[in-house]
C-alpha positions, 0 to 999 in steps of 0.5 A, a space after each residue: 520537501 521543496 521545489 528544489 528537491 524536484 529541480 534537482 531531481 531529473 527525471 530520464 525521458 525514455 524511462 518516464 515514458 516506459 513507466 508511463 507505457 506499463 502504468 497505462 497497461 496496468 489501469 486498462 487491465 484493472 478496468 477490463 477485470 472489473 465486472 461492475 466497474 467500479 473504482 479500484 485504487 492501484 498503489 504503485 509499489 516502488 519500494 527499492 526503486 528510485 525517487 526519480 520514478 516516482 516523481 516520473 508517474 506523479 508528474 505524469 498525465 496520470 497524476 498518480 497519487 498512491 505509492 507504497 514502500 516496504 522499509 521504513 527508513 527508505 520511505 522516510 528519506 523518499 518522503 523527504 523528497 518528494 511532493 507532500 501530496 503523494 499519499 505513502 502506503 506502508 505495506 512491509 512487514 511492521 515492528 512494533 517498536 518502529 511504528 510510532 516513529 513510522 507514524 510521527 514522522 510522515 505526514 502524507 503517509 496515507 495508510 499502514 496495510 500490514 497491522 496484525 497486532 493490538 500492540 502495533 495499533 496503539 503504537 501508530 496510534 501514539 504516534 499520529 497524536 504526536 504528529 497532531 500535537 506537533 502538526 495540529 492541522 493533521 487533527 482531523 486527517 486520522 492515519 488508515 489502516 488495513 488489518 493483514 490477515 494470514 488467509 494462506 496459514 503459511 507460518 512463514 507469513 505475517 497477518 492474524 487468523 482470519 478468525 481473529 480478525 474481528 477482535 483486532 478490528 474492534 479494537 483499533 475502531 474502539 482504541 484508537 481514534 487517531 486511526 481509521 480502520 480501512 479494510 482487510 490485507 492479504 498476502 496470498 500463497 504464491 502457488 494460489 496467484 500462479 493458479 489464478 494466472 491460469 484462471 483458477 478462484 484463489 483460495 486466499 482471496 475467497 477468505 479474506 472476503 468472508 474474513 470481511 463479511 465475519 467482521 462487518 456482521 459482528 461490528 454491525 457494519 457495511 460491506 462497504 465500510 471496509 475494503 478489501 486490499 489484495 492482489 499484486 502483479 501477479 495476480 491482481 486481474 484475478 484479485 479485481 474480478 474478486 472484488 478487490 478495492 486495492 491492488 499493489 503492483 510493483 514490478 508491472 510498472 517499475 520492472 525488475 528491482 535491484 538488490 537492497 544493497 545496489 537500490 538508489 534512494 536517488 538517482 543521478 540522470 545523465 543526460 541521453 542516459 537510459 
């Protein structure tokens, strides 16, 4: 992108402040549910939201750096606008026969959370060596990846079972070089986040923590060698007194979401426009 994509991209004061406000309230939530206090990465989730927010947050005195999107054509157009040092998380549901594409095209995409298949990973991983072979400053920067594991056995639900795992995390460690393994990803049952909300263990998370102990024992790892993303708006207080390494929050921050088909890539500012 270039600096004109930005001077042509005016950001509303009133909403950047309101994304600010709700930006701030999610982090002290974070830092109140971490019992050790440890560092807990928050990717702002603003798949369907406009790239003027998120230019908002970035600008910020957060500097706000991790932002994730759940649709591939809409992260490729933000991308294109947006500063190359915002690090883009995938976090939506993958095809196989998009992933090299998915990971050819971006450069500053940081991390693919929803892997849940051998086939996906060799074709991210055919597709960040093209980028290297293109881009040979990106050699040496490998594309992270989560492996999304189904905790909830909901059939409706992407992710591998828990007891596959292992196989998977094997495979993308030993086959795959121009990716990183980056830990483990859930996407809880609903009624499991309503339950944490009133202060209830959630079930998925307890699994995929000892998805996480099964995997690293087996490939002789640390617990630290892998993270634990999980945890969404609803839930993610719990997730952190979990354990969780990562939160992906959405509508605390952003608000409401459009419909797809009503959602701006970009959007157009007026001036006293809220």
């Amino acid at each position: 992108m270039t600096d004109n994509n930005v001077e042509e991209m005016p950001v509303n004061p009133q909403r950047a402040s309101q994304l600010v406000d709700n930006f701030g309230n999610v982090v002290a939530k974070i830092l109140s549910a971490s019992k050790s206090g440890k560092q807990v990465r928050l990717v702002a989730v603003s798949k369907l939201k406009p790239a003027n927010d998120i230019l908002a947050l970035h600008q910020s005195a957060h500097a706000h750096l991790h932002f994730g999107e759940n649709y591939q054509q809409e992260l490729l157009s933000k991308s294109q606008l947006l500063p190359r040092e915002i690090q883009w998380h995938f976090i939506g549901a993958l095809q196989t026969n998009k992933c090299k594409p998915l990971a050819q095209q971006i450069p500053n995409l940081w991390c693919v959370e929803s892997v849940d298949t051998s086939k996906k990973a060799d074709q991210l991983q055919k597709g960040r060596g093209l980028l290297c072979e293109q881009s040979p400053e990106y050699a040496h920067v490998p594309l992270r990846v989560f492996v999304q594991v189904n905790t909830s056995g909901e059939a409706e639900k992407s992710g591998v079972e828990p007891s596959q795992a292992t196989e998977l995390c094997k495979h993308i460690r030993e086959q795959c070089p121009h990716l990183k393994l980056q830990g483990l990803m859930t996407i809880g049952a609903i009624a499991r986040s309503k339950g944490a909300m009133e202060g209830k263990e959630n079930e998925d998370f307890v699994v995929l923590k000892e998805a996480r102990d099964t995997v690293t024992k087996s490939l002789s790892l640390e617990e630290n060698d892998l993270e634990l993303s999980m945890g969404m708006s609803d839930d993610f207080e719990s997730a952190v007194r979990c354990g969780s390494d990562q939160v992906r929050v959405g509508t605390g921050i952003f608000g409401e979401r459009p419909s797809r088909q009503d959602a701006q890539v970009k959007e157009a500012v007026e001036e006293g426009k809220n």
